[in-house]
N, C-alpha and C positions, 0 to 999 in steps of 0.2 A: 322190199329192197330200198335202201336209201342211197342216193344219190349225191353228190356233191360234187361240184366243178374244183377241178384239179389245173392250176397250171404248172403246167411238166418242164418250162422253159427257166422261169426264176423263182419259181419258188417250191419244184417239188420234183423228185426223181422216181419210176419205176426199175423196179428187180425183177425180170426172170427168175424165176426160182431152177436152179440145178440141184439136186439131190445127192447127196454123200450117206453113207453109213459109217460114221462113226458115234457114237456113243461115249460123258464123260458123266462123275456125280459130284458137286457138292455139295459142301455142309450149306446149310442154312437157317438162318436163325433170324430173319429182319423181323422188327415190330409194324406192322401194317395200321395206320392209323388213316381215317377219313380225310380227306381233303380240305373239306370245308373246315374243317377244326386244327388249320394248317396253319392258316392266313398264307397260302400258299404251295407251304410245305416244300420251302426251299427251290419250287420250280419258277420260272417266269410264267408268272399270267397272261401274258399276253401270247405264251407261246401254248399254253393249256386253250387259250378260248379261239388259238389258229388253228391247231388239232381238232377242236370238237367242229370246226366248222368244215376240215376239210371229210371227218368222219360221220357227223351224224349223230356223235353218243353224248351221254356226260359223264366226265371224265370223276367220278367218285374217290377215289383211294389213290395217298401215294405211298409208296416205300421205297427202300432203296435194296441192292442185292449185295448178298455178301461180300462184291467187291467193290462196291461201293456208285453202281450205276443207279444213276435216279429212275424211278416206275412209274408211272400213272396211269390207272386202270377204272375202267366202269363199275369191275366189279371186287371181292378181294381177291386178288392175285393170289394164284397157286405159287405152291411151293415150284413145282415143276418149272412155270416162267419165267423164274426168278435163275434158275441153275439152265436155263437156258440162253438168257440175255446174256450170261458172266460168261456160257460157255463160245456163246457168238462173237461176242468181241474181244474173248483169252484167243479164238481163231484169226480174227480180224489182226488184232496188234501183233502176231505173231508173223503173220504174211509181210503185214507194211514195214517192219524191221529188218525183213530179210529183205527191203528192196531197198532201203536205206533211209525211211519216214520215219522222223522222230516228234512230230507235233500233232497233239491233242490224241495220245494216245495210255491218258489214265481213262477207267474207269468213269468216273466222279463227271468228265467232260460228257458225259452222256444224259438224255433222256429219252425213255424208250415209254412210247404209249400205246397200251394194250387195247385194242377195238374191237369190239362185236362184227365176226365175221357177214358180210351178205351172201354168200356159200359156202361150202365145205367140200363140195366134189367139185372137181374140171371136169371139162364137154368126155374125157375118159372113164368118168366115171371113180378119180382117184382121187383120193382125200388130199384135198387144196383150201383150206379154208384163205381167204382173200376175202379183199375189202371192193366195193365198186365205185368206181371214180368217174364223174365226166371230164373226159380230157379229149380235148376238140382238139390237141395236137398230137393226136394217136389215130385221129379218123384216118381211114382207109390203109391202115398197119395191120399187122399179123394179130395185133392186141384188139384191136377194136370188136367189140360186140352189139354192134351198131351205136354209136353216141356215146357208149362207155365202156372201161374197160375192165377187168378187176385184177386188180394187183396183191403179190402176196408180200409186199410193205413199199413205206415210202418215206423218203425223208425229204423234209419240209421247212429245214431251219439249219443253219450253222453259227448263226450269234442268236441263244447259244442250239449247240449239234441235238436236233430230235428227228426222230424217226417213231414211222409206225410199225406194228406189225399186228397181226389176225390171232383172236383169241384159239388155242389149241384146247385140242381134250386127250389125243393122244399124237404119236408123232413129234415129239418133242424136239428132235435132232435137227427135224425140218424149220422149226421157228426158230433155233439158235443159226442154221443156215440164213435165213432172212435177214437178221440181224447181224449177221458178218455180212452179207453180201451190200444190203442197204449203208451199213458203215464205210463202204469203201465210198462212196462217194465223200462222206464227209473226211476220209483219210484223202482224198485228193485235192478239197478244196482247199484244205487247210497247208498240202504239202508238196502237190502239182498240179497247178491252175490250168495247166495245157493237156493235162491229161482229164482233170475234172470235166474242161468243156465237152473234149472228144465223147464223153462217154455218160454224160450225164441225162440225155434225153436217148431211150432205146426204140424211140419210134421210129426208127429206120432199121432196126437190129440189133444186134448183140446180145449177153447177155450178163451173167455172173456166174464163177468168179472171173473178176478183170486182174487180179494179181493170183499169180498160182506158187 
């Protein structure tokens, strides 16, 4: 298991995961090229070597998804991740319209980095692939597992907007859930700063979705 210190306060938010069944598909066609032969590949560096340090991995591959969300992944990103991230936040911008949010709601304003799950099942035995965080502002929370906790994403950044989410192998609906859910924080910070604070640390409760 690898570890790394999470702060939940300014620089990194936890999702609850709520489960939905729905299902979409599409096209996709991105060219997946290495990282290192990027000179970046259009992400911030600085935001690649904050990611690898809150995750543990290194960060190999970037591409972007058919609609144009940036990716960076350890490994080469499946087709599947890709028709999941478009499909998480075609939900995301969807919700924050109907509530009347109109900023940072392309695509393009995204960066989504895929991480090497530290499990796959929950204490039920159900397929949760999650990442595990030390986050000493979760101690003695519903989250905590003594000293850390694992989350099924996190976002870490809004200049510019990145989030994590847990490598899948199946379940796919579930990681595009992650990525609509983790994106609501970045849909508040950018569009209601009073509603960002309320809800941006769940170590007292709550969960996702905060827009219905």
């Amino acid at each position: 298991m690898k570890l790394t210190t999470l702060h939940t306060n300014s620089q990194g938010t936890i999702g609850r995961l709520v489960a939905l069944a729905v299902c979409a598909a599409l096209s996709v066609g991105a060219l997946v090229v290495p990282a290192s032969a990027q000179r970046g590949g259009g992400v911030n560096r600085r935001v690649v070597a904050q990611a690898e340090s809150y995750t543990g991995d290194t960060f190999n591959y970037f591409t972007e998804t058919p609609r144009g969300a940036h990716v960076v992944a350890r490994t080469r990103p499946r087709v599947e991740w890709l028709r999941a991230i478009d499909q998480g936040l075609t939900d995301l911008f969807a919700v924050a319209r109907r509530h009347g949010y109109s900023a940072r709601l392309n695509y393009s304003d995204y960066v989504i980095f895929i991480a090497r799950p530290d499990r796959t099942r929950d204490s039920t035995g159900a397929y949760s692939p999650d990442v595990a965080y030390v986050a000493p502002g979760y101690r003695g929370s519903i989250y905590d597992q003594g000293g850390y906790i694992y989350a099924a994403g996190m976002t870490f950044s809004y200049e510019p907007n990145a989030l994590v989410v847990a490598e899948h192998d199946r379940d796919f609906q579930r990681m595009a859930n992650v990525v609509h859910y983790e994106g609501e924080h970045i849909v508040f910070y950018h569009n209601d700063r009073q509603l960002f604070q309320q809800t941006a640390d769940h170590s007292r409760g709550g969960g996702h979705p905060i827009l219905q």
